[in-house]
C-alpha positions as CSV (number, residue, x, y, z in Angstrom):
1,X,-55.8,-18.9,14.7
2,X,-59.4,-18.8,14.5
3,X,-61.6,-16.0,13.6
4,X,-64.9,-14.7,15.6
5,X,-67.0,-12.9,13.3
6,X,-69.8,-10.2,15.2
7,X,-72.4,-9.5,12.5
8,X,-74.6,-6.4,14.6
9,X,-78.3,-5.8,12.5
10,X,-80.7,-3.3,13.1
11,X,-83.6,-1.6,11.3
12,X,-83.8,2.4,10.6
13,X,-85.3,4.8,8.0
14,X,-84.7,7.6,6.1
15,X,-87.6,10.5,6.4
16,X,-88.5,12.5,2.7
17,X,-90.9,15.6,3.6
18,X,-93.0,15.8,0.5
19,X,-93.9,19.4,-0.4
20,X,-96.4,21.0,-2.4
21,X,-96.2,20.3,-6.7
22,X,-94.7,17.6,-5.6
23,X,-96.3,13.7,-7.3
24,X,-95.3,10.6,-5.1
25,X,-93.9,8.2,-7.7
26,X,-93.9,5.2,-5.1
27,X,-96.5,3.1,-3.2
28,X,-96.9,2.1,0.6
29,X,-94.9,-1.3,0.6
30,X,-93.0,-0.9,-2.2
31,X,-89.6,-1.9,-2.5
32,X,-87.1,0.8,-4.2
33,X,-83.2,1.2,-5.0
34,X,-80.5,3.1,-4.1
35,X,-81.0,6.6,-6.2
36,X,-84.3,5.2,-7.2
37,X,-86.9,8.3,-7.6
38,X,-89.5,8.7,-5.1
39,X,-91.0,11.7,-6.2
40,X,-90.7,14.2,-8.5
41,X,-92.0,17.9,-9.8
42,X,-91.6,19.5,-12.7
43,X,-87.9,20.3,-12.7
44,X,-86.2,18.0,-10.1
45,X,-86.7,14.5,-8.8
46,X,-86.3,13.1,-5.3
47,X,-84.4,9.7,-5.1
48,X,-83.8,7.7,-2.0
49,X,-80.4,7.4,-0.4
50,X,-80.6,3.8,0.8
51,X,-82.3,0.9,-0.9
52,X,-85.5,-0.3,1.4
53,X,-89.1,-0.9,1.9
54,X,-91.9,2.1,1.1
55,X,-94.0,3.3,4.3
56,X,-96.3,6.5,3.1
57,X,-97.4,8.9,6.5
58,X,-99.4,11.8,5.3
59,X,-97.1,13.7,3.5
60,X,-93.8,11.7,4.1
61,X,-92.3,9.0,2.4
62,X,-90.2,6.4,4.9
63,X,-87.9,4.5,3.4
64,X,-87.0,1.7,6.2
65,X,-84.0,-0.7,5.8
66,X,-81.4,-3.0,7.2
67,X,-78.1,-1.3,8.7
68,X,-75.4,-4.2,9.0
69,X,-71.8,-3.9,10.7
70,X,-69.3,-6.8,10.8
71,X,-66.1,-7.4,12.9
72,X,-64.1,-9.7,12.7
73,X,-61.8,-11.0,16.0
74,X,-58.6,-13.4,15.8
75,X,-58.5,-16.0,18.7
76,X,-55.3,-17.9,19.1
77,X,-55.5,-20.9,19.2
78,X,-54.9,-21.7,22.5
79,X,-57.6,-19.3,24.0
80,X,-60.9,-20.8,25.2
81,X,-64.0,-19.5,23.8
82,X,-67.1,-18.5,25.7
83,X,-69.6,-17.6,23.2
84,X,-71.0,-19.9,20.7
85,X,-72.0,-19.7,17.4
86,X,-75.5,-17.9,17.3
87,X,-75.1,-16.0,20.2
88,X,-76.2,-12.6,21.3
89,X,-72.8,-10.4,22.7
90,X,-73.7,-7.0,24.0
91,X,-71.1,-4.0,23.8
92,X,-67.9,-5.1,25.9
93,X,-69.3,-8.0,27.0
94,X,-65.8,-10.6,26.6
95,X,-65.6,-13.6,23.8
96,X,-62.7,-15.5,25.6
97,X,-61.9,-16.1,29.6
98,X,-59.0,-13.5,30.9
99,X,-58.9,-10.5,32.3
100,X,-60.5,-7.3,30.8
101,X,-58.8,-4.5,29.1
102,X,-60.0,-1.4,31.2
103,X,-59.0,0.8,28.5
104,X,-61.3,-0.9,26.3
105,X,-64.1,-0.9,28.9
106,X,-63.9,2.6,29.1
107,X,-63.5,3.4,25.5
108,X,-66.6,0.7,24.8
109,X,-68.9,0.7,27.8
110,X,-68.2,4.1,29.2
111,X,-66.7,5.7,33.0
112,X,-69.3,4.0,34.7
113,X,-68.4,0.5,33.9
114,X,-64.7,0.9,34.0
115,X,-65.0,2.2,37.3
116,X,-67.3,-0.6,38.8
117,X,-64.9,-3.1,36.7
118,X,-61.9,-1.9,38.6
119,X,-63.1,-1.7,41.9
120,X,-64.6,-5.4,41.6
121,X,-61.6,-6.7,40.4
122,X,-59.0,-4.9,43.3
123,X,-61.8,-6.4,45.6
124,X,-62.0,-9.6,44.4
125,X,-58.0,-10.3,45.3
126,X,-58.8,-9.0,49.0
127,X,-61.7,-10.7,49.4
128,X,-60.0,-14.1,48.4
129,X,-57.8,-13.6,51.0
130,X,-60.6,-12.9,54.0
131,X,-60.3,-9.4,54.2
132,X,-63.1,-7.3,54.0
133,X,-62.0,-3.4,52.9
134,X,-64.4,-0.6,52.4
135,X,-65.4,0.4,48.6
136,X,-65.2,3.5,49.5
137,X,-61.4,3.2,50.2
138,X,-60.5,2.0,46.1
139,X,-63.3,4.6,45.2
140,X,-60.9,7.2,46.1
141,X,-57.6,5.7,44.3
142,X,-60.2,5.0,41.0
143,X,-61.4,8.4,41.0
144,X,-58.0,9.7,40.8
145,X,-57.1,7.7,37.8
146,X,-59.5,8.9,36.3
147,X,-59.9,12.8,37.2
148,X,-58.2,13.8,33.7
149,X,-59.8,13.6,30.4
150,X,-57.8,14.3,26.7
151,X,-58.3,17.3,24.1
152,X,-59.5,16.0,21.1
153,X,-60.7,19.2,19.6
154,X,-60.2,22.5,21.4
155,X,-62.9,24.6,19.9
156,X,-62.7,28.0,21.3
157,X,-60.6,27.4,24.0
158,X,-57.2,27.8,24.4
159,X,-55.9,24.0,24.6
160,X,-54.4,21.8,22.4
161,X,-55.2,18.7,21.5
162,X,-54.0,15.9,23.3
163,X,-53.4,18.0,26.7
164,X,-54.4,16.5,30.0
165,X,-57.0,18.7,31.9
166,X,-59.3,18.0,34.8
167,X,-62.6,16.4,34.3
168,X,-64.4,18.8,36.5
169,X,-62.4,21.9,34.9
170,X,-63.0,20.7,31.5
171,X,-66.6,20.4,31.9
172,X,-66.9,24.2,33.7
173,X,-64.7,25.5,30.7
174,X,-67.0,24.3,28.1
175,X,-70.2,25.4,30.4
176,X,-69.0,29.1,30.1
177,X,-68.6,28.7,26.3
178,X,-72.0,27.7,25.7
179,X,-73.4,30.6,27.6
180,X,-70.9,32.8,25.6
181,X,-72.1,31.6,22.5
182,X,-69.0,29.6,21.8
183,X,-67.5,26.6,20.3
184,X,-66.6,23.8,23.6
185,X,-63.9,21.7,23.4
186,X,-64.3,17.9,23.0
187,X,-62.6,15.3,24.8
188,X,-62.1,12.1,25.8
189,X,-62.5,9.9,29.3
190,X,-59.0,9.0,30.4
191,X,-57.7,6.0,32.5
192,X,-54.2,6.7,33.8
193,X,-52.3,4.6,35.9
194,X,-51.5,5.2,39.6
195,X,-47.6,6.7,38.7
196,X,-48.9,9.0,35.4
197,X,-52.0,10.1,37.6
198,X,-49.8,11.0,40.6
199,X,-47.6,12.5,38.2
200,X,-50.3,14.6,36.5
201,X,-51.5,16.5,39.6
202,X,-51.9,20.5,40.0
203,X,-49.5,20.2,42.9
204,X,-45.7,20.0,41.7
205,X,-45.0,19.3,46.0
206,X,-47.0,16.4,45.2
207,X,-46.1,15.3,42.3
208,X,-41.7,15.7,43.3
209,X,-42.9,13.6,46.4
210,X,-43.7,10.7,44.5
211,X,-41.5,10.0,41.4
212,X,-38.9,11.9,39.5
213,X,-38.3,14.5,41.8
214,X,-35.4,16.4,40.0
215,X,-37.2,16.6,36.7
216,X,-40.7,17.6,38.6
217,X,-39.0,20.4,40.7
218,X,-36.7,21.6,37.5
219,X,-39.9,21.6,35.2
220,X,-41.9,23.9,37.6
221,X,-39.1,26.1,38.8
222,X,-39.2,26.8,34.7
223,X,-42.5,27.3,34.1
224,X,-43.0,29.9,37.5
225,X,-45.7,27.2,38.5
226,X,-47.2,28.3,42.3
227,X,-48.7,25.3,44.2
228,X,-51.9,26.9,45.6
229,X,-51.8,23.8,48.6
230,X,-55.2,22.6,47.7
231,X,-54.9,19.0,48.3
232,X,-53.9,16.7,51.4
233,X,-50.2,15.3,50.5
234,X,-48.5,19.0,49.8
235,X,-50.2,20.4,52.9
236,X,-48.7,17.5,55.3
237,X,-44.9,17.8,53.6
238,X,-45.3,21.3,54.6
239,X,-47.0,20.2,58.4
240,X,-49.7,22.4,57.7
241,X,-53.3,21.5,59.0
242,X,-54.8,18.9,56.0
243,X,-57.7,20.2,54.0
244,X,-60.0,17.5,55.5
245,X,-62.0,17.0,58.5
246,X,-65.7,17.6,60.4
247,X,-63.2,21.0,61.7
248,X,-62.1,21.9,58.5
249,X,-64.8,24.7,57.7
250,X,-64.6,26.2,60.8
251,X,-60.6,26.5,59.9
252,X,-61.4,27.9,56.5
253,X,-63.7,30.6,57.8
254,X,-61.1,31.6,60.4
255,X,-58.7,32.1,58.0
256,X,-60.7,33.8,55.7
257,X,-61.8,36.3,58.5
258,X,-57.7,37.1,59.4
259,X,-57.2,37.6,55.6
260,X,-59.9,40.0,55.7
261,X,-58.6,42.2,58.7
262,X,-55.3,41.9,57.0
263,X,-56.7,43.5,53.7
264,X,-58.3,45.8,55.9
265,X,-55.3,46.1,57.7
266,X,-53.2,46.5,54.3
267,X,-55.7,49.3,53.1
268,X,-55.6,51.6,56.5
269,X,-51.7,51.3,55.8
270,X,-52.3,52.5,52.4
271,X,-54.4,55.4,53.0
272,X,-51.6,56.2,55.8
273,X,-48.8,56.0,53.7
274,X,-50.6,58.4,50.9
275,X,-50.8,61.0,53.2
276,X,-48.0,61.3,55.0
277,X,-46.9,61.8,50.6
278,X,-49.0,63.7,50.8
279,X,-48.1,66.1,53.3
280,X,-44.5,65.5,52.4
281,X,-45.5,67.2,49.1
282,X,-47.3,70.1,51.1
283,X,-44.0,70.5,53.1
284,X,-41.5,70.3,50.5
285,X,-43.6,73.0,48.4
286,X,-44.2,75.5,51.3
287,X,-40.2,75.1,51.4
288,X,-39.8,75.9,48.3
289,X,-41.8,78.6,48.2
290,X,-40.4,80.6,51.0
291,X,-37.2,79.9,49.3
292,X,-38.2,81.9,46.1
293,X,-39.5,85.0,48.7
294,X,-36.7,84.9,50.0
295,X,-34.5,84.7,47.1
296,X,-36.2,87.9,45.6
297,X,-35.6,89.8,48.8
């Protein structure tokens, strides 16, 4: 087993504002101590945080020093090394030859580079082979994987943590916090694989289609959970016209003109309906009242 050690070096600075009755007790280019006083007043002194080097600025004293981090990595032994001693790694960038961790991509390097990792590396077996597929093609599969992000801290919303939620969702939730004032929630990027993101999807039609269809139709039939037939799989188990296509709009605002004459439609029958009670009402009292008359005849 040998051991890779990542020593990471870089200078920053602590800021004092020095206010008036105060008496600067240190010199530009001096070196102080942790705690050690760099100015004082009558009743209080002000000591520095971090041990480093003096630089004076009008009325601030800079205190600039060396921030190190070390990791250490174990390499079996029967792993080949790519990096030498003395040499410069960046954030993710790999020590031995293999394949990449994804997760660790994303967790290190961010969405971006997982994503442009995974599609390179579904294209590379493809490509080896002679076939040349569209990006666009994996795009679609990648973005799915990674459409859900985790809770970590649900602020003022009303998740918990560790629940699964849409990217795009997550980010409008936290968007109408902010203008409310609000806590938003915090979360993290997620990678899941094809079967837990197929899984996770807002369609239940979808979702029983794929895997575990028992426990997928028995789980919603609990909860009440409606399938509002947004996406492209549920709508073609049903054989109803796809949510896709140069055609599609011109479907969407047909439908949404029949809804409207139906609402329209609903309300006329409405109106209808309270007046024939209505004059059901004036009916049954004019019969009523010639009753009485004729009672006290």
């Amino acid at each position: 087993m040998r051991v890779v050690n990542i020593i990471h070096s870089e200078m920053t600075s602590d800021e004092y504002q020095i206010g008036k009755g105060w008496e600067v007790t240190v010199k530009d280019g001096d070196a102080v101590k942790e705690d050690g006083v760099v100015a004082t007043n009558e009743e209080a002194k002000l000591v520095a945080e971090n041990a480093g080097r003096v630089r004076i600025e009008g009325d601030k004293v800079i205190v600039s020093y060396e921030l190190r981090d070390e990791r250490q990595y174990e390499i079996p032994s029967n792993t080949r090394l790519i990096v030498k001693t003395g040499d410069e790694v960046s954030p993710g960038e790999p020590l031995t030859e293999g394949s990449l961790n994804p997760h660790a991509i994303l967790r290190i390097q961010g969405r971006e580079a997982c994503q442009i990792y995974l599609l390179s590396e579904v294209q590379k077996v493809y490509r080896s082979q002679g076939q040349n597929i569209h990006d666009k093609h994996f795009e679609v599969i990648i973005r799915k994987m990674m459409s859900k992000v985790i809770v970590t801290s649900p602020g003022d919303t009303e998740l918990l943590p560790g629940d699964y939620i849409n990217r795009l969702e997550m980010m409008e939730i936290n968007r109408q916090l902010l203008q409310e004032g609000k806590q938003p929630a915090r979360y993290m990027d997620e990678l899941l694989g094809i079967t837990k993101a197929s899984l996770n999807t807002d369609s239940f039609l979808s979702a029983a289609s794929f895997q575990h269809t028992i426990k997928v139709l028995a789980g919603a039939a609990i909860a009440g959970t409606e399938d509002h037939l947004l996406g492209l799989k549920e709508n073609v188990i049903l054989g109803k016209l796809i949510p896709a296509g140069t055609g599609y709009n011109v479907h969407v605002e047909h439908m949404a003109e029949i809804a409207a004459e139906e609402a329209l439609a609903l309300a006329k029958l409405a109106r209808d309906v309270e007046a024939i009670a209505e004059l059901e009402d004036d009916i049954q009292l004019e019969s009523d009242t010639e009753e009485v008359e004729a009672a006290g005849d």
